[in-house]
DONUNU-658335 format. One record per residue (C-alpha): residue number from 0; residue in one letter; z, y, x. Coordinates in nm, 3 decimals, decimal comma, padded with zeros to 5 digits. Layout:
REM DONUNU-658335
  nufi  kedren        z        y        x
   NUM       A        Z        Y        X
...
This chain:
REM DONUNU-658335
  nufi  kedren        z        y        x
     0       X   00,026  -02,332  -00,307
     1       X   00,243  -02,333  -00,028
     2       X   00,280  -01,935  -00,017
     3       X   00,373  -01,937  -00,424
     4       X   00,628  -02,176  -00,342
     5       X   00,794  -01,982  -00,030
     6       X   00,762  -01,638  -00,273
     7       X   00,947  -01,855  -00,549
     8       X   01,211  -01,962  -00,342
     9       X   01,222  -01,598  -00,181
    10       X   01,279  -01,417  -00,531
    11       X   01,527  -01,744  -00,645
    12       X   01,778  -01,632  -00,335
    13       X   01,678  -01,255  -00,258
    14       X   01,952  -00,996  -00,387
    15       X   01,634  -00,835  -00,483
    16       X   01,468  -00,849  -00,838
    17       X   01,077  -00,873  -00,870
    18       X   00,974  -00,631  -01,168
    19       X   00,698  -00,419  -01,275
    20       X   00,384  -00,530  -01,350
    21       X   00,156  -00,852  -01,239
    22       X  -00,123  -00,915  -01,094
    23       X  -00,460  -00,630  -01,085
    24       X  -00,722  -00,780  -01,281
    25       X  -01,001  -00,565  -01,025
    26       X  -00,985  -00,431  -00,652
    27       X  -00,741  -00,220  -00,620
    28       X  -00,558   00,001  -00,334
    29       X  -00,165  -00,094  -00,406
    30       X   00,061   00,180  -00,228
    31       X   00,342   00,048  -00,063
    32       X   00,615   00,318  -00,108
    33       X   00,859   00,433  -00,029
    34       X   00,824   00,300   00,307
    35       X   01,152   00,310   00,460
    36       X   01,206  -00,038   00,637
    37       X   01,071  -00,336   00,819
    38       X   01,143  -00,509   00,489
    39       X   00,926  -00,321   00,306
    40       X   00,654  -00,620   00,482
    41       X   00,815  -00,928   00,323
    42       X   00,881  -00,744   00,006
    43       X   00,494  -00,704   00,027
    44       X   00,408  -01,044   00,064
    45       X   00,671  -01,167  -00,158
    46       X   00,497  -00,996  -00,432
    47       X   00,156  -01,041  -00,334
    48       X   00,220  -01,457  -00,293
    49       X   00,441  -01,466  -00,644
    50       X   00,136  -01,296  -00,786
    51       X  -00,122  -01,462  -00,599
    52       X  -00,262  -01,126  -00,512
    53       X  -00,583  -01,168  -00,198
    54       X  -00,393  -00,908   00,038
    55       X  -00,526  -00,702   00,260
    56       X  -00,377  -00,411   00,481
    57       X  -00,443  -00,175   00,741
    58       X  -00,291  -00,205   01,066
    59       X  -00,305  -00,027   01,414
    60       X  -00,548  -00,217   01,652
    61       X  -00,256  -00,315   01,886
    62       X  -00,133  -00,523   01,652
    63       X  -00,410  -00,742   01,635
    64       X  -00,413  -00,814   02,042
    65       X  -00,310  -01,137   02,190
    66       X  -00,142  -01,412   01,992
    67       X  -00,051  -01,190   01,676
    68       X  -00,410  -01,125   01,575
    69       X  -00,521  -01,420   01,446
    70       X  -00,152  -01,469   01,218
    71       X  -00,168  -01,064   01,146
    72       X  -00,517  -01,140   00,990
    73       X  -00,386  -01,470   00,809
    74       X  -00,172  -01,209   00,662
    75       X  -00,448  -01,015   00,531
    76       X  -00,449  -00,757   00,848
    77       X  -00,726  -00,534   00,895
    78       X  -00,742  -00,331   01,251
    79       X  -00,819   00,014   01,225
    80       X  -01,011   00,162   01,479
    81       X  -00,884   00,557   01,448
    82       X  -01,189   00,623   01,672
    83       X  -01,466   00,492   01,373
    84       X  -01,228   00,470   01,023
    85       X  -01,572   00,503   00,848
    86       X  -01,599   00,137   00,927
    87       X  -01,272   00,029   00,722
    88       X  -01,418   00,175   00,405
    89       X  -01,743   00,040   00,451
    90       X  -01,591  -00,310   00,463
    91       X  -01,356  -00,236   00,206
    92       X  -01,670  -00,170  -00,037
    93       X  -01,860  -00,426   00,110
    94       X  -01,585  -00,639  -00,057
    95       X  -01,563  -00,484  -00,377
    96       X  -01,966  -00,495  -00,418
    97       X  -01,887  -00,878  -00,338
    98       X  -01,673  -00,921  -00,597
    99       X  -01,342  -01,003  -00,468
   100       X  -01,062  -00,912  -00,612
   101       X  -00,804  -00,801  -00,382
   102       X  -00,515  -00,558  -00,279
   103       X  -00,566  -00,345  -00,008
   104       X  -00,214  -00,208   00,093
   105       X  -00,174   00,103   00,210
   106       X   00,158   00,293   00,262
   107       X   00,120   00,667   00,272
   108       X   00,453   00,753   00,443
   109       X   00,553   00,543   00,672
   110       X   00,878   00,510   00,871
   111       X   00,918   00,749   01,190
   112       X   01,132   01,065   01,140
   113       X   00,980   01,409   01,083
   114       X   00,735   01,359   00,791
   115       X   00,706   01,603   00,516
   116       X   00,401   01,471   00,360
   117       X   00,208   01,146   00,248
   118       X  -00,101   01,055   00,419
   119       X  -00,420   01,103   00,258
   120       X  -00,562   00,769   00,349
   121       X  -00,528   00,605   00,032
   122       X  -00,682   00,862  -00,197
   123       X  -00,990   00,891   00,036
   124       X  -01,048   00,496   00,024
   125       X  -00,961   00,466  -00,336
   126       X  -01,221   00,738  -00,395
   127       X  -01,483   00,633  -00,146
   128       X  -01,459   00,280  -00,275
   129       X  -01,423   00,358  -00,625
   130       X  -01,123   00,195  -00,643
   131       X  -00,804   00,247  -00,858
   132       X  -00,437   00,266  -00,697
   133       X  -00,125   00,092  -00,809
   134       X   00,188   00,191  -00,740
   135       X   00,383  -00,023  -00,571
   136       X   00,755   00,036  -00,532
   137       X   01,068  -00,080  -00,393
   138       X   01,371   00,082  -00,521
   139       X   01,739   00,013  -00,372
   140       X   01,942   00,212  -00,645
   141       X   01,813  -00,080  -00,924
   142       X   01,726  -00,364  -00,644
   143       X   01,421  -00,429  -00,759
   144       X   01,052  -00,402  -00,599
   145       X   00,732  -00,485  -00,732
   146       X   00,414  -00,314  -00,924
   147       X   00,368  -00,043  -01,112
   148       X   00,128   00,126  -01,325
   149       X  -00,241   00,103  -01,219
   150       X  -00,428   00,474  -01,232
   151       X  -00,764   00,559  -01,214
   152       X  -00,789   00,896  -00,942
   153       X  -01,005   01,191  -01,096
   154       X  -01,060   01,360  -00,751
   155       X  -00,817   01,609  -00,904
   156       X  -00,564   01,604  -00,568
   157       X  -00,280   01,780  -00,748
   158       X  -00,291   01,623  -01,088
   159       X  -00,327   01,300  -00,950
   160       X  -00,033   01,349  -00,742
   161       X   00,163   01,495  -01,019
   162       X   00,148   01,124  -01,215
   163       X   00,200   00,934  -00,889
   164       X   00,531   01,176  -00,817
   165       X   00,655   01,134  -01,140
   166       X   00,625   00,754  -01,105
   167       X   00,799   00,794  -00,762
   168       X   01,054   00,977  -00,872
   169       X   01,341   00,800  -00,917
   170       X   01,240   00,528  -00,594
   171       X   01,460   00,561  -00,322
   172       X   01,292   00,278  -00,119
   173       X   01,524   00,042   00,125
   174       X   01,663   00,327   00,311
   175       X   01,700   00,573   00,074
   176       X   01,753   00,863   00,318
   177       X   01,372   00,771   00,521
   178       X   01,208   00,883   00,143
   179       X   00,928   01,122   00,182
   180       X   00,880   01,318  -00,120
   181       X   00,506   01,179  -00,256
   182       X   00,277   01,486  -00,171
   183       X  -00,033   01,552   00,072
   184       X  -00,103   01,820   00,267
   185       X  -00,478   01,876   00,069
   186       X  -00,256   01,996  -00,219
   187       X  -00,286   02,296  -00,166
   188       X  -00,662   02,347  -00,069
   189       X  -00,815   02,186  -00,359
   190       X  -01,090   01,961  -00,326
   191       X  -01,032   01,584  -00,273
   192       X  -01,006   01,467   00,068
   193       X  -01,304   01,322   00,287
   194       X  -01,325   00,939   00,358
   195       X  -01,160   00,787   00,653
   196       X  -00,823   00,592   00,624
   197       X  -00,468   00,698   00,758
   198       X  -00,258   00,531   00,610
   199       X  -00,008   00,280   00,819
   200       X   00,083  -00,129   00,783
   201       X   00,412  -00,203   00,605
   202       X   00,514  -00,280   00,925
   203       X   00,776  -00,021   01,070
């Protein structure tokens, strides 16, 4: 109750405009692109709280230590261990054979300088878990950020990427000249990618 009323009053004041679609009816892996900007975190929950979304998201293990663990996993936080990823996706199915629905948030892109590609992260969970992937966007040329379209991955790497680019396309994220161009590296070899995550928080 308390987080639909803080995402109310953030959408009532925010410059911003929530659009797109509500909230997934099953567990789902919501990418949170383009990722340009600290922001791109309370945009995140901002939706996920209006919506009353059960958020999860995968973060580096160093975010977890000391006092911000406990309020990164309030927040939904997952730690990733880069050393054993097979054990995100195991809980991540553990919790879809549970029957929670939830969105795991994972953004592809992330933030530093010198990317040319999107992480393959997300389409190996979504795949693994048997799990579908909304598009979640934020988009400074309209001001608005929110959900889009929900699509089911056929383990066909370019195709699927060709609907999520076109989606993408006109996105410019918060800082429009961070935008990676929506494409993984496994393109161009064929088959789908292996599980293991690699995708990054919406934290920066």
């Amino acid at each position: 109750m308390i987080r639909r009323l803080l995402a109310r009053t953030f959408w009532a004041f925010s410059p911003w405009t929530l659009a797109g679609a509500g909230r997934p009816e099953r567990p789902t892996v919501i990418l949170g692109a383009p990722h340009t900007s600290n922001w791109d975190f309370v945009f995140m929950l901002a939706i996920a709280w209006r919506h009353r979304i059960p958020l999860r998201w995968l973060g580096k293990h160093d975010l977890f230590t000391g006092w911000k663990g406990p309020v990164m996993r309030a927040l939904g936080g997952i730690p990733v261990d880069r050393s054993d990823p097979a054990r995100v996706v195991e809980e991540v199915v553990d919790q879809v054979h549970a029957g929670t629905v939830f969105g795991l948030v994972i953004t592809p892109d992330g933030t530093r300088g010198g990317h040319t590609h999107w992480k393959s992260g997300f389409y190996r969970i979504a795949r693994t878990a048997q799990l579908p992937v909304t598009l979640g966007f934020v988009d400074r040329t309209t001001m608005t950020t929110g959900l889009g379209p929900t699509l089911e991955l056929t383990g066909e790497v370019a195709a699927d990427m060709d609907r999520i680019r076109a989606f993408y396309a006109d996105k410019a994220g918060y800082t429009p000249g961070k935008r990676v161009e929506p494409r993984l590296r496994e393109e161009d070899a064929g088959p789908a990618p292996e599980a293991g995550p690699d995708g990054e928080a919406p934290t920066g």
